[in-house]
C-alpha positions in Angstrom: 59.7 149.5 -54.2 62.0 149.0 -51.7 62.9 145.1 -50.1 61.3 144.8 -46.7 61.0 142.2 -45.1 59.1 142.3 -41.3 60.8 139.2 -40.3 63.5 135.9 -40.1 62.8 132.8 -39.6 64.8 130.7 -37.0 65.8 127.0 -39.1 63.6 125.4 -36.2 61.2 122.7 -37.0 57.7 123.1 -35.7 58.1 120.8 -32.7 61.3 122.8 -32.1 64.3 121.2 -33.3 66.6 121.9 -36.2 64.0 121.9 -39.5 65.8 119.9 -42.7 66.3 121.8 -45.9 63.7 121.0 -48.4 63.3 117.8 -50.6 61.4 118.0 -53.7 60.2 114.9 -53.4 58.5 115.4 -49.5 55.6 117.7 -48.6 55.8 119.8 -45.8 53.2 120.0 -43.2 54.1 124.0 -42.0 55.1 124.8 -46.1 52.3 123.5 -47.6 49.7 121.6 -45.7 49.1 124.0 -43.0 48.9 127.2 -45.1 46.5 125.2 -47.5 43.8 124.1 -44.4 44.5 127.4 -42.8 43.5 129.0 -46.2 40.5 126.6 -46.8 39.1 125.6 -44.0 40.4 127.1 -41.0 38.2 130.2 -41.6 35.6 131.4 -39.0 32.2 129.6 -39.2 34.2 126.7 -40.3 37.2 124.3 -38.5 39.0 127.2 -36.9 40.1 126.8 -33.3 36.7 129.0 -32.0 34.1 127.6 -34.4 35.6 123.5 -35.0 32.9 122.8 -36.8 31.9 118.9 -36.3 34.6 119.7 -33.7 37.5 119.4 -36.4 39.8 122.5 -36.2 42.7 122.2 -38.6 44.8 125.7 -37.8 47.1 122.8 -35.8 49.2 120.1 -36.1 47.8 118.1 -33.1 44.1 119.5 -33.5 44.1 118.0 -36.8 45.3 115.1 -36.0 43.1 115.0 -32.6 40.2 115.2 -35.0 40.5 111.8 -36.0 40.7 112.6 -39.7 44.0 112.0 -41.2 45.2 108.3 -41.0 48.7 108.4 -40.6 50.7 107.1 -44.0 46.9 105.9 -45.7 45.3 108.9 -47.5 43.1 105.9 -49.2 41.8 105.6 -45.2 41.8 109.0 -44.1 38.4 111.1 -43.9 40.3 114.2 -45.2 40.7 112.8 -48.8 37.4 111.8 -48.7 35.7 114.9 -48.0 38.1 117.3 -50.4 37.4 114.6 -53.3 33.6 114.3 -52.5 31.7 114.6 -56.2 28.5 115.4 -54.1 28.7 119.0 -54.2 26.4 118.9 -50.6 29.2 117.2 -49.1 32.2 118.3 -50.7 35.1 120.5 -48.7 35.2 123.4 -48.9 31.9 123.6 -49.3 30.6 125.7 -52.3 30.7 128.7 -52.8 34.2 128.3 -51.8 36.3 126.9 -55.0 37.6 123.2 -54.1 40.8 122.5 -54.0 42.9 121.7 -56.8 44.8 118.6 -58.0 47.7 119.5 -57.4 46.5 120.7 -53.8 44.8 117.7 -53.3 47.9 115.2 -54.3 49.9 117.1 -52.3 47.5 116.3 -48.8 47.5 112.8 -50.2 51.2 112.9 -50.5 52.3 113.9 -47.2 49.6 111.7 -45.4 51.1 109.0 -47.0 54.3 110.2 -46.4 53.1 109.5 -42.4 51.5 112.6 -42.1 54.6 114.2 -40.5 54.8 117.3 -38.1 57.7 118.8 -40.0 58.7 121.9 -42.1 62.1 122.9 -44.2 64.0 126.2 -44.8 65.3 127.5 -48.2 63.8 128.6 -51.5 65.1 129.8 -54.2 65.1 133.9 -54.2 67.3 133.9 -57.5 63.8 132.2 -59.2 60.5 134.3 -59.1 58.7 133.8 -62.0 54.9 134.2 -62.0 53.8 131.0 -63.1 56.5 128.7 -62.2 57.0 130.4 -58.5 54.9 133.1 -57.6 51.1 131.8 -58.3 52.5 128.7 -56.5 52.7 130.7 -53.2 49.6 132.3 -53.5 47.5 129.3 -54.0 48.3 127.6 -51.5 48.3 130.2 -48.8 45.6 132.9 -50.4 43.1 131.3 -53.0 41.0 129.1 -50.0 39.7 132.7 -48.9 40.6 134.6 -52.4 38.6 132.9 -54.7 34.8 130.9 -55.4 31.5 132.9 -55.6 32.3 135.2 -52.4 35.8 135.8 -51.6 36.9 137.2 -48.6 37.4 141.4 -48.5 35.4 140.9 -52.4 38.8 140.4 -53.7 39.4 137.1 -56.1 43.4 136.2 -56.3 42.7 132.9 -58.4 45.0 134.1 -61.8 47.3 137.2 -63.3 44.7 139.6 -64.4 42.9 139.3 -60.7 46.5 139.6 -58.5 48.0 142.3 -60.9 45.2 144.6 -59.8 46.1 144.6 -56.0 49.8 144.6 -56.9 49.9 147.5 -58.6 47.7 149.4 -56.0 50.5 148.4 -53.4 48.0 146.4 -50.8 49.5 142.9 -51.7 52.9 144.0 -50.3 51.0 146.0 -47.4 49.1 142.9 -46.8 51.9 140.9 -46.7 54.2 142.9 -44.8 51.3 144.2 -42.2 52.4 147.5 -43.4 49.9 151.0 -44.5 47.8 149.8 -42.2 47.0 146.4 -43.6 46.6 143.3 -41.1 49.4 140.5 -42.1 47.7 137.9 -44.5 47.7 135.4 -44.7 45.1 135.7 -41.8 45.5 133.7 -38.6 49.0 133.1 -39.4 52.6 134.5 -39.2 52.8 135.7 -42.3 54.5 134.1 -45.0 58.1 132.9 -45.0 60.7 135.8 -45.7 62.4 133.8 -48.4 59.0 133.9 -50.2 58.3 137.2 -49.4 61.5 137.8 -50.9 60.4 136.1 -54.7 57.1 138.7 -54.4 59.3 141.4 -54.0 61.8 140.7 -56.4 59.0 139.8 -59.2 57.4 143.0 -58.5 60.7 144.5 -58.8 61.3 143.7 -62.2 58.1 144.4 -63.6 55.4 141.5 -61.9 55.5 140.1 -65.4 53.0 137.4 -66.9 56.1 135.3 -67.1 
């Protein structure tokens, strides 16, 4: 398959000024935070901008923070934490039968709220790395699982490990879906799309064989 990518990103931040390249040690509100509530929760029914259930939307920067639930540099404070590490499975978020979030996911929200909860983003990632586990389930668990996954995923189609993705790789609609190509909507839904540097690992991994590697 051929390398297409449907867009470029400008090196802006999200407020408009020149973004920073990334640091391993800071989490990224647009690279990770947003795609992971906009997967999760920001779903219709839920804390989207036309639902905002317990009128919290989270698709935003400043309609998350607006919502009064992120306490800027104390996760230990902010309502957020509490509700994604809720062992009350009647109060937890996402509620069942949505999968909760991971560990990793959830240190990463801690992080970055304790980081001063920052409206930024970076540019760069490494195209010349694309394995599957190290690079490529990354991606898609932060911006696909919070629909993809639990007891009734979205479109009936569960993108939670190897076997499950490999299936809609191999049929073509996880490039179409990602591209908004053959007729396919751009996913991740109610977004841009994904970054064309990551887009660019997907392609390449498919490319040489979408290995288990």
């Amino acid at each position: 398959m051929t390398l297409v990518s449907c867009k470029h990103e400008p090196p802006l931040d999200l407020d408009g000024t020149m973004a920073e390249n990334c640091d391993p040690d800071t989490v990224y509100f647009g690279n990770t935070i947003l795609p992971l509530l906009v997967s999760n929760c920001g779903m219709s029914g839920c804390h989207d901008a036309g639902t905002h259930a317990e009128d919290i939307v989270v698709t935003d920067y400043y309609s998350l923070m607006n919502s009064d639930i992120v306490d800027m540099g104390n996760a230990h404070n902010s309502d957020m934490i509490e509700v994604i590490t809720e062992s009350n499975q009647d109060d937890i978020m996402p509620p069942p039968p949505s999968a909760a979030l991971t560990s990793q996911q959830i240190e990463a929200i801690r992080t970055w709220i304790n980081q001063g909860a920052k409206f930024n983003n970076c540019v760069g990632c490494d195209t010349l790395n694309y394995t599957f586990n190290a690079f490529i389930l990354p991606i898609i668990q932060t911006n696909c699982t919070g629909c993809h996954s639990g007891g009734s995923p979205s479109a009936n189609l569960s993108l939670t490990n190897y076997s499950e993705i490999i299936v809609s790789v191999n049929d073509g609609s996880f490039m179409h879906s990602l591209l908004g190509t053959g007729g396919f909507s751009v996913m991740p839904k109610n977004t841009g799309g994904l970054q064309s540097c990551k887009i660019t690992q997907i392609q390449k991994w498919i490319n040489d064989g979408a290995l288990n590697n």
